[in-house]
N, C-alpha and C positions, 0 to 999 in steps of 0.2 A: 528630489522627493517623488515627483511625478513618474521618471524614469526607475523611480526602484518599483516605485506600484506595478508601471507596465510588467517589468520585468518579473512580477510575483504573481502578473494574474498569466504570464506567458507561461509558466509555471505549470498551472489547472487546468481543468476540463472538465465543462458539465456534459454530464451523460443520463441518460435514460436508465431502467433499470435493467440490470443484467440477466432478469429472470422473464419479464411480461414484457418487456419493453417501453412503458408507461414515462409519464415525465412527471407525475404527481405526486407529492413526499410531504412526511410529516417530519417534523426536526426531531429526532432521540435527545440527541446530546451535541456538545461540542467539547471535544480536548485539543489541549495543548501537543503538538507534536513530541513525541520522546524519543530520546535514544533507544537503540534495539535490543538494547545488551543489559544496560540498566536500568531502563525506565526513567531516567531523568531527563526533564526538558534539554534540548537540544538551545546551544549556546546561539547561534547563528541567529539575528532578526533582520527581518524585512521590511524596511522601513521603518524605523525605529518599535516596531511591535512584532514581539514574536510569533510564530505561524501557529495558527490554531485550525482543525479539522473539524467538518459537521459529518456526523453520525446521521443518516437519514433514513426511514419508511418509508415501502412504497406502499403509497395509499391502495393502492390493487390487488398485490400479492402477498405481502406485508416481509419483504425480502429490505434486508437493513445493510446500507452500504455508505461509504466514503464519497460524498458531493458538494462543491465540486473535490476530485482526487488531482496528485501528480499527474503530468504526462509521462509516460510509460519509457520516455530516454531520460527522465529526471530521476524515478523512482530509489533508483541505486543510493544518490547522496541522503537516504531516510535510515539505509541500514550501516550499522557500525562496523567496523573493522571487525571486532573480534564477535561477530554476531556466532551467536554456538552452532549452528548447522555448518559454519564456512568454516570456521579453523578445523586445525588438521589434528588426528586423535593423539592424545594422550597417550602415552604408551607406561604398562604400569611398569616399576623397577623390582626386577627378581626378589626377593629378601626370603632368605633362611627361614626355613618351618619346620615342624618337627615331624618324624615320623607318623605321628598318631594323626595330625593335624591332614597331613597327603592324604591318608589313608581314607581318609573321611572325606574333601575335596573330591577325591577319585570315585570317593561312593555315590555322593551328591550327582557327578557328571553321569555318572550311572544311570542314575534313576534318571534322571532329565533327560538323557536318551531315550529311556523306554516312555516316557510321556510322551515324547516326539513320536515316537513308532507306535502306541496302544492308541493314546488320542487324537492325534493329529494325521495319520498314516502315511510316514516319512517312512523312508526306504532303509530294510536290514538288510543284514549280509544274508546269502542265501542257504548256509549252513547255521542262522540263528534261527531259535526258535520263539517267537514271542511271547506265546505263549506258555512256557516253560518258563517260570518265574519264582524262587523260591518264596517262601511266606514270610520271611522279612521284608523281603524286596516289595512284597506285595502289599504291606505294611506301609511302609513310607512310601512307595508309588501314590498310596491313594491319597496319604498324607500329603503329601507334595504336590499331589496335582490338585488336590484343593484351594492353594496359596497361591500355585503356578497359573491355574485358567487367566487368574486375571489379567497374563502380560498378553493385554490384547493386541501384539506386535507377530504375535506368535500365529501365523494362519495355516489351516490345512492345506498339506500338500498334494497336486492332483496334478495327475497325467503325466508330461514331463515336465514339468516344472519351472515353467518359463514363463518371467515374473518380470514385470517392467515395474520402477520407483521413482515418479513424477516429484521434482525437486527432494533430489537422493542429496542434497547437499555434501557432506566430506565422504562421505560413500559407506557411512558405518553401517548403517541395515542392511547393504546391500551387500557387504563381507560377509557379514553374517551368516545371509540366507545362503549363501553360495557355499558356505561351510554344509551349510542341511541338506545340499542336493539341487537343488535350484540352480536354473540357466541364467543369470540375473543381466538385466542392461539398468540404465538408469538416465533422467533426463536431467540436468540441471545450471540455471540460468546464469551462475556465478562463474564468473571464468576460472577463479581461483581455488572454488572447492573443489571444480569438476577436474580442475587440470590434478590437483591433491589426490581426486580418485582414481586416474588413469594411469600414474604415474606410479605412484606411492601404492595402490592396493591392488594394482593391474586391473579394475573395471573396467566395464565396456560401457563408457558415460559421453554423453554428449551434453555440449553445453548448447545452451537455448532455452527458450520453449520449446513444448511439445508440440503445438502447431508450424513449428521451422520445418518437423520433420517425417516424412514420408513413409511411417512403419507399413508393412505388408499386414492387408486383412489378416485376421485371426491370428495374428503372431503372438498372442500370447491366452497362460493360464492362470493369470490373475495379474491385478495393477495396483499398484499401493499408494496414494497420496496421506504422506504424514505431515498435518499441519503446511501444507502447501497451496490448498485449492483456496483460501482466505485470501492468498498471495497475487493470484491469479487476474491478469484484466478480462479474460477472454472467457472466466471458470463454465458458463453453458458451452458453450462450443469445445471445449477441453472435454468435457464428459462425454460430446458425443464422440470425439474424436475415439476416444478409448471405448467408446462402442463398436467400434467397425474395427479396432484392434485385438479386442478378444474375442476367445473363440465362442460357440452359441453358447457353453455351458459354464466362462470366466467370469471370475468374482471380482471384484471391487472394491477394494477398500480405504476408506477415509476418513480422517481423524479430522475433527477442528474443533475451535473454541466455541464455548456456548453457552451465547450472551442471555439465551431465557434460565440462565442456572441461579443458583439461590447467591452466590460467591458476587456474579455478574449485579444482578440487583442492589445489594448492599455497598458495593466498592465503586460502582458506577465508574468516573473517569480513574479511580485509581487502580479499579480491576487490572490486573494484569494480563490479559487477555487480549483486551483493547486493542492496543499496539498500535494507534494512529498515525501516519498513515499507511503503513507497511502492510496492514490488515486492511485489506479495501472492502472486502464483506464481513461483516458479524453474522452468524449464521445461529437459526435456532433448531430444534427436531423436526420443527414444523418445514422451516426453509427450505433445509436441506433436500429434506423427503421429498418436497413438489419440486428442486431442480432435478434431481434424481430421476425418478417418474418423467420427469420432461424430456428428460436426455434418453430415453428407451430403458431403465434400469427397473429393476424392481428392489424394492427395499426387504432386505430380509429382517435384518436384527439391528437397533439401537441401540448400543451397550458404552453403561456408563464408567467413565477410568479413571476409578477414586486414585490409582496411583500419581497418575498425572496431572490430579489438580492443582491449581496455580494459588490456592488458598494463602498457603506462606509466605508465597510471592508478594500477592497482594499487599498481606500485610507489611510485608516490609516497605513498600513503595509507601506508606503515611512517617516514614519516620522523621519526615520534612516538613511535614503539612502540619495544618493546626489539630490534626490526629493522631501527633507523632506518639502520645501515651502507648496509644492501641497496638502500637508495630513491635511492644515486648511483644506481645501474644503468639509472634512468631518460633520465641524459642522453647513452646508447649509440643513439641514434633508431636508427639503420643496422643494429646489430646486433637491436633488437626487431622492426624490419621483415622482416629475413630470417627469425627465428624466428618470426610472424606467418605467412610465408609458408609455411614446412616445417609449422607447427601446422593450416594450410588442407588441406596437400597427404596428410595423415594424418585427416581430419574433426577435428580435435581444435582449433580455434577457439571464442573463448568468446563469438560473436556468429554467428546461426546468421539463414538467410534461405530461406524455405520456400515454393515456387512451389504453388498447388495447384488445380485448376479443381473447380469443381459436380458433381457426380453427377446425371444426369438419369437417367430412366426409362429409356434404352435402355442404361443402366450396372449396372443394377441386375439 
């Protein structure tokens, strides 16, 4: 018994906070550890009790983090095999359409190009004219990019195009963007998504952290962390790292969960969001902004992504608990989409997307 303690508290690591450096905390919460894939408690106990996580405040900054967390060569055995960033994409299978059905796909990819070129200013051919747009087109253009702003994956493209994707897990964004014009690399810690990307979709990926690796000053014209900076033991120093990466005038952007959300509140440990201990920060608008800010960045825009909420998630994660009633409410999609939406139109969405550029010397 005593031997397995040892061996669970060899496990942990108390640490200071990752934003002030402070040692002083208030207790949030405490959850049970889950699986990554389904949220359910994870089978494995540590001395006849199974591993539970504190949620903590720092009393100083008010930055909410995982203490004590893994040590950082354990952390790997918290994520599941089939964790969705690591497996390798889906590939959909051909199936017969009709004439009229093409015709309309092909119109569709249409328009979605010239949103790419009118709003985003992504590169035409040099005998298009952008501006020459019939008034159909002009029609559902506006239509379209009414619906479309929201894929806030979707960033403006500037200069040449070279776009670094900090835990690019199976490399799908980063096909993506390289389909738009983009010089894409990507960083990612998983030996098995990274090798997926290099292999399988020809990226230019390395596995690690970003601090393993040496990029040249100003290498790049913007950096993407999708749901990855939560991940992070080192997440201030990762920011400034990507400071001295991009060039004076590189963007930033970062998506993560966001525990001050109305979703976060109400679900507490069954939030999905959570992700104890894989998620070593919970992070709120407030959080975020002042590591941001700390790290040299300026915060431009907040934007909330009702798409991506985890609402139905949540719910389903009570279908166990003595609130398994509530986890129908899951199969209302229409009805969480609209409250996804009013939750956007309030900032109160529990997946937050943070545009921010570099602070140069004529900012300071």
């Amino acid at each position: 018994m005593q031997n397995l303690q040892f061996e669970s508290e060899q496990r942990l690591e108390h640490i200071p906070c990752c934003l002030c450096g402070k040692s002083t905390f208030d207790k949030v919460l405490t959850s049970q550890c889950v699986n990554s894939h389904n949220q359910q408690p994870f089978a494995e106990e540590v001395g006849n009790v199974r591993e539970k996580f504190n949620l903590v405040r720092c009393t100083n900054c008010g930055l909410q983090q995982v203490n004590p967390r893994p040590v950082k060569q354990y952390i790997s055995h918290y994520y599941s095999e089939d964790y969705y960033a690591h497996t390798s994409l889906k590939r959909k299978k051909p199936g017969k359409k009709s004439s009229l059905l093409n015709k309309w796909m092909d119109f569709k990819d249409d328009i979605r190009r010239l949103i790419w070129i009118r709003f985003y200013n992504y590169p035409h051919n040099s005998e298009e004219n952008k501006n020459s747009v019939g008034f159909h087109k002009k029609f559902f253009l506006w239509f379209f990019y009414l619906t479309y702003r929201s894929r806030l994956d979707i960033i403006p493209f500037a200069g040449e195009g070279r776009l670094l994707d900090i835990g690019c897990g199976n490399g799908r964004y980063l096909s993506t963007m390289r389909k738009l014009g983009w010089r894409t690399s990507g960083v990612e810690k998983s030996p098995k998504a990274s090798r997926y990307a290099r292999e399988e979709l020809h990226l230019d990926v390395n596995t690690g952290d970003l601090l393993d690796y040496k990029y040249h000053d100003k290498s790049f014209d913007a950096v993407t962390m999708w749901h990855s900076l939560e991940h992070l033991y080192e997440p201030f120093q990762t920011l400034k790292e990507i400071g001295r990466m991009l060039n004076n005038d590189g963007l930033l952007v970062v998506a993560v969960p966001n525990i001050d959300s109305f979703v976060a509140k109400i679900f507490k440990t069954y939030w999905y969001g959570l992700q104890l201990p894989i998620h070593l920060i919970a992070f709120t608008p407030d959080s975020i902004t002042k590591m941001l800010k700390s790290a040299g960045f300026d915060v431009q825009k907040i934007y909330y992504d009702r798409r991506g909420s985890t609402l139905r998630l949540s719910l389903l994660n009570l279908k166990d608990g003595k609130y398994r009633f509530l986890s129908r409410l899951s199969s209302f999609k229409g009805a969480i989409k609209m409250l996804n939406f009013i939750l956007a139109k309030f900032g109160s969405c529990d997946i937050i997307v943070i545009h921010s550029r570099k602070k140069t010397s004529d900012d300071v």
